[in-house]
C-alpha positions in Angstrom: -125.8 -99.5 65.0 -127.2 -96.6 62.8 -125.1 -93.7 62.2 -126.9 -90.5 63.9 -125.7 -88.2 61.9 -128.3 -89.3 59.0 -131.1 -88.1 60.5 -134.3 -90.4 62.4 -137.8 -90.5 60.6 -140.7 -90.6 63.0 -143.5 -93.1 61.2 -146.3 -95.2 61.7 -147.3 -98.4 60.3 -151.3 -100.0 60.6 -152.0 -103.4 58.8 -156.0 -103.1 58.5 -156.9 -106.8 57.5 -160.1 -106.5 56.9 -159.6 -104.5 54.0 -156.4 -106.0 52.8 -154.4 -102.6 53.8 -151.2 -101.3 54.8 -151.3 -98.0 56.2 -148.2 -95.7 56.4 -148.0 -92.7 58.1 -144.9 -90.8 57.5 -144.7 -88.0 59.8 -141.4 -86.2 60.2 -137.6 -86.3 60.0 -135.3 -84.9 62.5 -131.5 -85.4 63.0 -130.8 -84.4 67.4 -126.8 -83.9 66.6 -125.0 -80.9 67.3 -123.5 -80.2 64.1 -126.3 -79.3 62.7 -128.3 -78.7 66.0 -131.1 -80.4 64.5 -132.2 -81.8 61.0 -131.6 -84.0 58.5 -128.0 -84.0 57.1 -127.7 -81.4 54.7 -127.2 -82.8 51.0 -127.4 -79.7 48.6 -124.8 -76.9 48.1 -127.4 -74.2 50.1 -126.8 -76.3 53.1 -130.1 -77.5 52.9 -132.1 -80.5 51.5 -135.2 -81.2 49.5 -135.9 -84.6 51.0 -138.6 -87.4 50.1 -139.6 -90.8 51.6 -140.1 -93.6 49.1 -141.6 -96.8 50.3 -140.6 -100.3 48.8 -142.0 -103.4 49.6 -139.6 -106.2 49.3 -139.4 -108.5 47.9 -140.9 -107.1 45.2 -140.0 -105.4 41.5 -143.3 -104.0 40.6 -144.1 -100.3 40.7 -147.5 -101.2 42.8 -144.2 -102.3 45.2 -143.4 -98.4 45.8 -144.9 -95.4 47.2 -143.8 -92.0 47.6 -144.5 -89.0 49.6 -144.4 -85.3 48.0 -141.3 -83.5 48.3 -140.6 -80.6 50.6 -138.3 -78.2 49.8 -135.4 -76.6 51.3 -135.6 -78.3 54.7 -134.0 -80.1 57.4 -136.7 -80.7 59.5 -139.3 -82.2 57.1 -142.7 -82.5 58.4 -144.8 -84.5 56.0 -147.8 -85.7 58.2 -149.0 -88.3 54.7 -150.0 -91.5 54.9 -149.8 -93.6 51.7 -151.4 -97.0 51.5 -150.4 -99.9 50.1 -154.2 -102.4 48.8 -154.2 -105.8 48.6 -152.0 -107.0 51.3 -152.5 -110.3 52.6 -151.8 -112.2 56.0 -148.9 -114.3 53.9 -147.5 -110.8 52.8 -147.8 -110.0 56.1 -145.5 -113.1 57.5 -142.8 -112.8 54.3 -142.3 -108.6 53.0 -140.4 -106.2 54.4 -141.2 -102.6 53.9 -138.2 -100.2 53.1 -138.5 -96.6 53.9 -135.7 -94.9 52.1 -135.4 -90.7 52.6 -133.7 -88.8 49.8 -133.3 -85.2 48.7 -134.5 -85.0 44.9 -132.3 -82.3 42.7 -133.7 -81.2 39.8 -130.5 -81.7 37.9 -128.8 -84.1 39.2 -129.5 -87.5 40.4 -131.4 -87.3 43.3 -129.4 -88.3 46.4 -130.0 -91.3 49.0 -130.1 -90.0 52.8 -131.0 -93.3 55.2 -133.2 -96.0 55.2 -134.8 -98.1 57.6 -136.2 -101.4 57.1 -139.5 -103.0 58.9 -140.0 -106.8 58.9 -143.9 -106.9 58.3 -144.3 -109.8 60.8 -144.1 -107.3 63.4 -147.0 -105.7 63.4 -150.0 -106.5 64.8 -153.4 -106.5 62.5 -155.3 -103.6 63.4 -153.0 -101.9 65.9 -150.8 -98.7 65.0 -147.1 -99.5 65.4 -145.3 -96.1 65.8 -141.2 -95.7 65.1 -138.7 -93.3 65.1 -136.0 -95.0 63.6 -132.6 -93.8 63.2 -131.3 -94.2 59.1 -129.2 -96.1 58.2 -126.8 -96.4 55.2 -128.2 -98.3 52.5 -128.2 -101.7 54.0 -125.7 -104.2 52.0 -127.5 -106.8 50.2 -125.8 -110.2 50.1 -128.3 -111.9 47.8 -130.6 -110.0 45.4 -134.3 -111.2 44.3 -134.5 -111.5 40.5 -138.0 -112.5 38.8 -139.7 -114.0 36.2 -142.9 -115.9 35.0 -141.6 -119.1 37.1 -141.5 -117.4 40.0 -138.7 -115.6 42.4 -134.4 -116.6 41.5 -132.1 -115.9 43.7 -128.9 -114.9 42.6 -126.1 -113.8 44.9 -124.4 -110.8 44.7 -120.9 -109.7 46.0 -121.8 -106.4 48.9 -118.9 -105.2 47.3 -121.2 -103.9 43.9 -123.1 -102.5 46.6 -120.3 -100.9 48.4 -118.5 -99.7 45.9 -121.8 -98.5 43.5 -123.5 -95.2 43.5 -126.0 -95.5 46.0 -128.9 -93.4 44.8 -129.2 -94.4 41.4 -131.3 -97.4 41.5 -132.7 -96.4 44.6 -134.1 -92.8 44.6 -135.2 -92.4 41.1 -138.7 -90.3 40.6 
C-alpha cells in the first residue's frame, strides 16, 4: 500500500487511436494528512517544494520515452492543469508499456529530489475514453529486472532490489 504521506497526483490519461496519441493530463498534487494539513511532502529547507511531473514510458530508453511538465515553484499544492502528449503510439504499445509518472522537486543546486511515483499499465485504458486517477505516490517502485537495449533488440538483465534500495533515488530518475 502507498505511503500517504507522499502526496496523491490527480491525472488523466486518453489513448486517441486514430491519431496514434496518448494524452496526459496532469492536473494537481495534493497530500490530505495532518502533518502538513495538506500538500505535497515538503522537500526543501523553506518547508516548501518546487515540484515537477516527469512521464516515462517503459519499457523504453529513448528521450521521445519522457515528458515533463513546467515546474512550479514554492508549493505544496501544485496545480499544473497541462497535458503533454506522447505521438505515435500504437495498439501493441498500448497492450505492452507502462507509463510512469514520477513527481519531484527540482533545486537549482542540488540534485533535484524524487517525491512518488505511480505507475499505469497501458492495457487499461480504453481507446478514446478519458481514464481519470488520483493515485496516491509511491516510493520508487523496486525493480527486480532492468531492460537494457541494443540494435538486436531488448536484454534483460537482472538486477539485485538491493542497488535500488540502497542507491540514491533521484539521480537517474529526476534529472532535467
Amino acid at each position: 500500500m502507498a505511503e500517504a504521506t507522499l502526496g496523491t497526483l490527480d491525472f488523466s490519461l486518453l489513448y486517441d487511436q486514430e491519431n496514434n496519441a496518448l494524452h496526459c493530463t496532469i492536473n494537481k498534487a495534493k497530500l490530505p494528512v495532518p502533518r502538513y494539513k495538506k500538500g505535497l511532502k515538503p522537500m526543501d529547507y523553506n518547508g516548501l517544494s518546487d515540484p515537477y511531473v516527469k512521464l516515462h514510458l517503459l519499457p523504453g530508453a529513448s528521450k521521445a520515452n519522457k515528458l515533463r511538465t513546467k515546474t512550479l515553484h514554492n508549493t505544496l499544492n501544485p496545480v499544473w492543469s497541462e497535458t503533454l502528449t506522447y505521438y505515435g503510439i500504437t495498439d501493441e504499445d498500448m497492450v505492452r508499456k507502462t507509463l510512469r509518472i514520477s513527481v519531484c522537486d527540482e533545486d537549482k543546486f542540488r540534485h533535484n529530489e524524487f517525491i512518488g511515483e505511480t505507475r499505469i499499465p497501458l492495457k487499461k485504458l480504453k481507446p478514446n475514453q478519458t481514464k481519470n486517477f488520483n493515485n496516491c505516490l509511491e516510493k520508487q517502485l523496486p525493480v527486480s529486472v532492468s531492460h537494457m537495449y541494443s540494435r538486436e533488440g531488448i536484454h534483460m538483465l537482472p538486477i539485485p532490489e538491493w542497488i535500488f534500495l540502497s542507491s540514491p533515488i533521484c539521480h537517474g530518475s529526476c534529472v532535467r
